[in-house]
C-alpha positions, 0 to 999 in steps of 0.5 A: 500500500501507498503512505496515503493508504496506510494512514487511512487504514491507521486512521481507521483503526484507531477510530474503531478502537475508540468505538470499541472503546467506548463499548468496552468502558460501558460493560466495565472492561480496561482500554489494553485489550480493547487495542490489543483486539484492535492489533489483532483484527488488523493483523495479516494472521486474521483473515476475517478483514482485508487488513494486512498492517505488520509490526514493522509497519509501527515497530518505532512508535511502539517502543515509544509507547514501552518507553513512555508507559514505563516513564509515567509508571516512574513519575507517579511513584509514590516515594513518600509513601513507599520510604514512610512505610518502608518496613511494613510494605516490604514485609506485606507485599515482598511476601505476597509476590516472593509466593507468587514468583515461586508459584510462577517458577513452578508453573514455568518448568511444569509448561517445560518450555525452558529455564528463561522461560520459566522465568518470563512466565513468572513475572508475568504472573506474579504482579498486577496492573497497578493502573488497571487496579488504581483506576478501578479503585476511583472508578468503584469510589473505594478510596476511603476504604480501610484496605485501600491504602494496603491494595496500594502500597503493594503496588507501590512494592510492585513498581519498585519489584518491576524495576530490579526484575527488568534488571535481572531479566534483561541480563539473563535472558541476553544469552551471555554465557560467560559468568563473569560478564554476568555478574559485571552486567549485574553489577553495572545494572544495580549501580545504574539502579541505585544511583538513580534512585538516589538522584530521585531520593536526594537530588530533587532540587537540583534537578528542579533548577536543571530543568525548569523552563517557562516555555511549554514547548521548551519543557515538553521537548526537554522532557521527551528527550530525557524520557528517549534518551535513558531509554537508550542509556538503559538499553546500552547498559543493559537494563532495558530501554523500559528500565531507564525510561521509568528510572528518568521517570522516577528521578523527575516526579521527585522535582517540584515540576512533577505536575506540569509533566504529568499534564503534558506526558500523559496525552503521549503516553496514551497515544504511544501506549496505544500504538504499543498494544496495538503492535502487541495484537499485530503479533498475535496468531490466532492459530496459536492459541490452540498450543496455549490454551491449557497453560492459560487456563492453569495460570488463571486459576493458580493467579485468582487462588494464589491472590485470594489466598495472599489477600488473606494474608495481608489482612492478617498482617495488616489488622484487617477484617477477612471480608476485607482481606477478599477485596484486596485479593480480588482488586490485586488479581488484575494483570496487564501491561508488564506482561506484555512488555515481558512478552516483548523482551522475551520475543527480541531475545529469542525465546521460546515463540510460545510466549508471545500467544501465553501473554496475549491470551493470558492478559485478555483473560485477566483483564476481563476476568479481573474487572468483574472480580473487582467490581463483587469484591466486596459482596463476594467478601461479605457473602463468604464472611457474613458479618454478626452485627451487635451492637456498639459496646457503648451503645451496649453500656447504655443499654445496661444502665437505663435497663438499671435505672429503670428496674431500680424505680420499679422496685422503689415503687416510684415512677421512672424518671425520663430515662431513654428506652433501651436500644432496639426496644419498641420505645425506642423504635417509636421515639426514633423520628421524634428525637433531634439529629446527632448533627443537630444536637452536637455542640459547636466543639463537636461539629468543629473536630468532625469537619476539620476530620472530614477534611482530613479525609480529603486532603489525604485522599491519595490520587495517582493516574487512572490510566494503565 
């Protein structure tokens, strides 16, 4: 086809993937399998459209889209979180994916498809969306929840789990095999790693004055090429494109210009990150699935009984009820993105070609399946741990005493004095709508310590973007 051509069917596709995705938004699914189909049905394996679009065709502007998911992932890291509560996210949420790494490992040698493999499979399954996950807590308004600041400091675990994973990985699956020069590659890695983070701990106010600039254009530019050109550092070093990319990322969320880069990456970042997942489906053959359905189907499984089962741990861990413990399970079942960038990694080094079907069959699954979870969580919770109401133990106190009071003016012969009927009694259920408000009745003190709590509440509302 001619460019004219070619931009027409990209238009094209693009414009069905927003029909598509405003359907998908309607019935509760996340944008990356509606491009992921997208991808697919333009594909030269899919032969119901006369579409015939390659990878190559897009290849550059998707590894924007890796670079720029990642370098937003790195700009919404939660520092202050994560180093305030260092100690009780590490011991929460490394627990919850030390298991399922481990479940994953075994799950990767039992497919038989190799060690690197094995490896690959494992990430793939031991992390969530923390996007998807984010995104479904605003969307289900779940934010002052109780669990809702565990669901998120694992994610926050999870980020800083990814970044030394993509390290590992990127080394391992490069296929040197001099010892050696492994470990000097690791080594190189996690002083690129940690110097880094540093910058980004330490360094925020130097940076600030390094890359402050009134002219928008001017920032935008700057920024984008900080984003690409680490990319390439990481590339070079042998960490991955991805990896330098959230590491830049991480570095300038922690300058006083984080906002203003946020409002201009993130437009970039959709559009990148569509075309990223959009290439991903361009790389699907659905004549594969038949060799990957029942390693799928396992690791579905395995994924929602292992997450359900380390959400009850991380309730116990964290003093919440078990109704609780099953909304954290199900809102972390979510995978997305980083599996398919693993898929990716995975395909450029040569691995075993299976992979990329797993991945893209995989993700579908969990991110139609995982939404619905999210969405029950909570009554799926309370139906398997049906809550004993009683009443307050205050409430249970003035109960007593009136019930006293009362049986102590019946035993004197005289008449009770006005004494407020026992709580659930048929007085108290006649005098219920006769009686003042609490907010009413509250005395100025009173209403002062419950609006500045409220606003408490507000203030301390954690917002992180909803997308990816």
């Amino acid at each position: 086809m001619s460019t004219g051509q070619d931009l027409i069917v990209l238009g094209v596709l693009f414009l069905l993937a927003y029909v598509l995705g405003r359907l998908g938004k309607r019935v509760g699914l996340p944008s990356i399998p509606i491009y992921m189909l997208v991808g697919l049905l333009a594909s030269p394996h899919f032969h119901l459209f006369p579409l015939n679009f390659k990878s190559a065709d897009v290849e550059l502007v998707a590894v924007f889209g890796l670079i720029f998911l990642l370098f937003n992932l790195g700009l919404e890291f939660d520092q202050d979180e994560f180093f305030t509560n260092a100690g009780s996210l590490l011991l929460s949420g490394g627990i919850r994916i030390a298991i399922n790494m481990a479940v994953g490992l075994l799950f990767g040698f039992w497919v038989g498809w190799g060690a690197r493999e094995a490896l690959i499979i494992a990430g793939m399954t031991a992390t969530s969306s923390s996007a998807i996950v984010t995104k479904l807590l605003i969307e289900l308004r779940r934010l002052a929840n109780r669990e809702t600041p565990v669901i998120l400091g694992t994610t926050v675990v999870e980020d800083v789990f990814i970044a030394i994973y993509l390290a590992i990985v990127a080394v391992v699956i490069g296929g040197e095999k001099n010892i050696w020069a492994i470990v000097l590659q690791l080594v190189i890695s996690f002083a690129f790693l940690i110097a880094m983070f540093v910058i980004a701990r330490w360094g925020g106010r130097i940076v600030s004055r390094l890359v402050q600039t009134k002219d928008d254009e001017l920032f935008t530019i700057l920024f984008f090429g900080l984003a690409v050109a680490f990319g390439g550092i990481g590339q070079l070093l042998g960490v991955s494109d991805a990896i330098g990319a959230f590491l830049i990322g991480l570095v300038l969320g922690a300058t006083r210009f984080r906002t203003r880069v946020e409002s201009f990456s993130l437009p970039l970042r959709d559009v990148f990150g569509a075309f990223f997942f959009l290439n991903f489906g361009l790389a699907l053959d659905p004549s594969t699935f038949g060799l990957v359905v029942w390693p799928v189907a396992v690791a579905v499984l395995l994924t929602l009984i292992v997450n359900v089962g380390g959400g009850q741990l991380i309730a116990l861990m964290n003093k919440l009820t078990p109704a609780e413990g099953v909304n954290v399970g199900l809102m972390l079942q979510n995978r997305g993105e980083f599996a398919l960038i693993l898929a990716t990694l995975a395909a450029a080094a040569g691995l075993d070609a299976r992979l990329t079907p797993f991945a893209g069959l995989y993700v579908l699954s969990m991110a139609v399946l995982g939404p619905v979870l999210a969405v029950n969580s909570e009554r799926i919770g309370r139906g398997i741990f049906r809550p004993k109401r009683r009443p307050e133990p205050a409430v249970e106190a003035r109960n007593r005493e009136a019930e006293e009071a009362i049986a102590l003016m019946s035993g004197s012969g005289t008449e009770p004095p006005d004494v407020e009927p026992p709580f659930g009694s048929a007085a108290a259920d006649e005098d219920l709508y006769d009686q003042p408000s609490d907010f009413a009745a509250a005395e100025p003190d009173d209403l002062m310590v419950q609006q500045a709590m409220e606003q408490s509440d507000e203030l301390n509302g954690r917002k992180r973007d909803p997308e990816y």
